[in-house]
Every structure is written in structure tokens, then in C-alpha cells.
C-alpha positions as CSV (number, residue, x, y, z in Angstrom):
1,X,64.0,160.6,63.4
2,X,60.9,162.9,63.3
3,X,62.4,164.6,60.7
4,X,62.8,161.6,58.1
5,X,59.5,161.0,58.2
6,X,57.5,161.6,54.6
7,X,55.8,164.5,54.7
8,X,52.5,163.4,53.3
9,X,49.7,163.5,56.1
10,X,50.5,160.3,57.3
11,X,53.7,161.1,57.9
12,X,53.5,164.3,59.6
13,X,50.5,163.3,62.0
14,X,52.7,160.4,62.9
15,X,55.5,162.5,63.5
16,X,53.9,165.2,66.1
17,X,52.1,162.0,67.9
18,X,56.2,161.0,68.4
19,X,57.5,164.1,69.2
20,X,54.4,165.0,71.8
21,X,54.7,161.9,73.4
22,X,57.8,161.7,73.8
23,X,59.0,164.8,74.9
24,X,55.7,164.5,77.3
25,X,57.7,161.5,79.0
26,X,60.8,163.3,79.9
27,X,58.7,166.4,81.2
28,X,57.1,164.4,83.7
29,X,59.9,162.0,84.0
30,X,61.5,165.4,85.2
31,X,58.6,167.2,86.8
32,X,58.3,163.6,89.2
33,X,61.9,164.2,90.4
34,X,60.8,167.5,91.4
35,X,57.5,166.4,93.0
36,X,55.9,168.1,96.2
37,X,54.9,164.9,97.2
38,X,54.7,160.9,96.9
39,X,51.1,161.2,95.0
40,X,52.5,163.6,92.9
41,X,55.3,161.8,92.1
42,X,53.8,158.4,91.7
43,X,51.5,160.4,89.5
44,X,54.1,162.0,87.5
45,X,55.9,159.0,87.0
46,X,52.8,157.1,86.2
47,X,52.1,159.7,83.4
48,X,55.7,159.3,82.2
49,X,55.3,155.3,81.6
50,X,52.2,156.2,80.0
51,X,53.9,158.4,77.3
52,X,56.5,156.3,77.2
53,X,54.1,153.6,76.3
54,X,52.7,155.9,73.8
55,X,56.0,156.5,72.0
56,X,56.8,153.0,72.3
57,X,53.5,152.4,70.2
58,X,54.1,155.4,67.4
59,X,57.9,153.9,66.7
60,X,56.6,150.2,65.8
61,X,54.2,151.4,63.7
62,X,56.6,153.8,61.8
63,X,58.7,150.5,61.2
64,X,55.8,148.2,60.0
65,X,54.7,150.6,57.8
66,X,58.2,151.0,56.7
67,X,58.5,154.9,56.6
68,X,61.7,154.9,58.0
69,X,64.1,151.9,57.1
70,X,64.0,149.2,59.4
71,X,67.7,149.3,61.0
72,X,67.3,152.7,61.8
73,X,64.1,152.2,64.1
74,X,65.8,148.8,66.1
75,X,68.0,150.8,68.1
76,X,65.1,153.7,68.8
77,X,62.7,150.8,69.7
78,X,65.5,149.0,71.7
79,X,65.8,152.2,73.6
80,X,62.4,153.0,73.6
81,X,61.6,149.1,75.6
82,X,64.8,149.8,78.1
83,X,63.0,152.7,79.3
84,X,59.6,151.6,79.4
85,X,60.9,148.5,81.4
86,X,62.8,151.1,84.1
87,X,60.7,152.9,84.6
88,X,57.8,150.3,85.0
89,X,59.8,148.2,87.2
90,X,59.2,151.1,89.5
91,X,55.8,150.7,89.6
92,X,53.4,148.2,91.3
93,X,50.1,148.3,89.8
94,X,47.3,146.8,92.6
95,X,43.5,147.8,91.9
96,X,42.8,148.3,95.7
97,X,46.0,150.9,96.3
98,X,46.7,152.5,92.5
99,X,49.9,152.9,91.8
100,X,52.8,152.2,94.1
101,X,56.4,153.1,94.2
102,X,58.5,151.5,97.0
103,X,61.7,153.5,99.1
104,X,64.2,152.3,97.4
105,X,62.5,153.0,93.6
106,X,61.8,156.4,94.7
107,X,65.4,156.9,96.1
108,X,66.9,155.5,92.6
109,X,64.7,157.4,90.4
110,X,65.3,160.6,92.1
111,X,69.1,160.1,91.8
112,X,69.2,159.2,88.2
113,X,70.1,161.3,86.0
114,X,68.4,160.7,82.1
115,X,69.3,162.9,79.5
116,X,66.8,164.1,76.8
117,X,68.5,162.4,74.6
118,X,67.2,159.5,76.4
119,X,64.1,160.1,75.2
């Protein structure tokens, strides 16, 4: 998708914001799964949801400006939402503890397996 970008400025800056971000949330989607501990892999994953969020952000605004056609970009938002939302609904934002992950998150995330293409 990157790659049909136009390659006036525009284009291209948007393009290495997509590809950073989201290759950024399937490193730390990864590097959580391998974490040394909870903290670091609430943090990891935390990170990941961030990027996620990021990429999310760079797609829509590929498709209102209308640099790539529209029915091409539903399906990589689409995809782009479903993993925001599973990987969020591991995650329990409260001010007074940061970030939480409960058990059975933690056991589900470690045990599924995302491709890259996923991203």
C-alpha cells in the first residue's frame, strides 16, 4: 500500500509515517510476548496500541485525501480497527495504577500468534 502512494513529498512523508508505525506495532507487539516481565510487557504492549493508533491515524488520512482509491483503504482500515480493538481490549487504562493487563489477557496474548502481515 506504501508503495502506491504518489511520490511527491506529501506522499512519501506519509508513506514512511505508515511504514514506521506500523512495523513499530508488530515489533513491540512481538518484543511484549517476549517480555522479562509484567511492566515490560504491559509496556510493550502499551507502545504497540500506541503505534497501532498511529497507523490507524496515517491510513484515514491517506483515504480523505484520496491518494489511494477509497476501496482499497476499507479493508486496511477495517484491519487496522480489529487490531487496535484487540489489542486495547487488553488494556485497562486507570490514572491511579497505569496500565493494566489481567491473567487471562496476558495468557491470550502470549499464545496468539499475529503474522506481519497482520500489520
Amino acid at each position: 500500500m506504501a508503495d502506491a502512494l504518489p511520490k511527491p513529498p506529501s506522499g512519501k512523508h506519509i508513506s514512511v509515517q505508515v511504514i514506521r508505525s506500523a512495523t513499530s506495532a508488530g515489533a513491540n507487539y512481538e518484543e511484549a510476548r517476549g517480555a522479562e516481565s509484567n511492566k515490560d510487557f504491559i509496556h510493550k504492549l502499551a507502545i504497540s496500541l500506541k503505534e497501532l493508533r498511529e497507523t490507524r491515524y496515517w491510513l484515514k488520512i491517506i483515504d480523505r485525501a484520496k491518494l489511494v482509491p477509497s476501496n482499497r483503504m476499507n479493508d486496511i482500515i477495517r484491519e487496522a480497527d480489529e487490531l487496535c480493538r484487540i489489542i486495547g481490549l487488553h488494556c485497562d487504562r486507570k490514572e491511579e495504577d497505569g496500565l493494566i493487563i489481567n491473567e487471562v489477557s496476558m495468557r491470550y496474548i502470549l499464545n496468539c500468534q499475529l503474522s506481519v502481515s497482520d500489520f
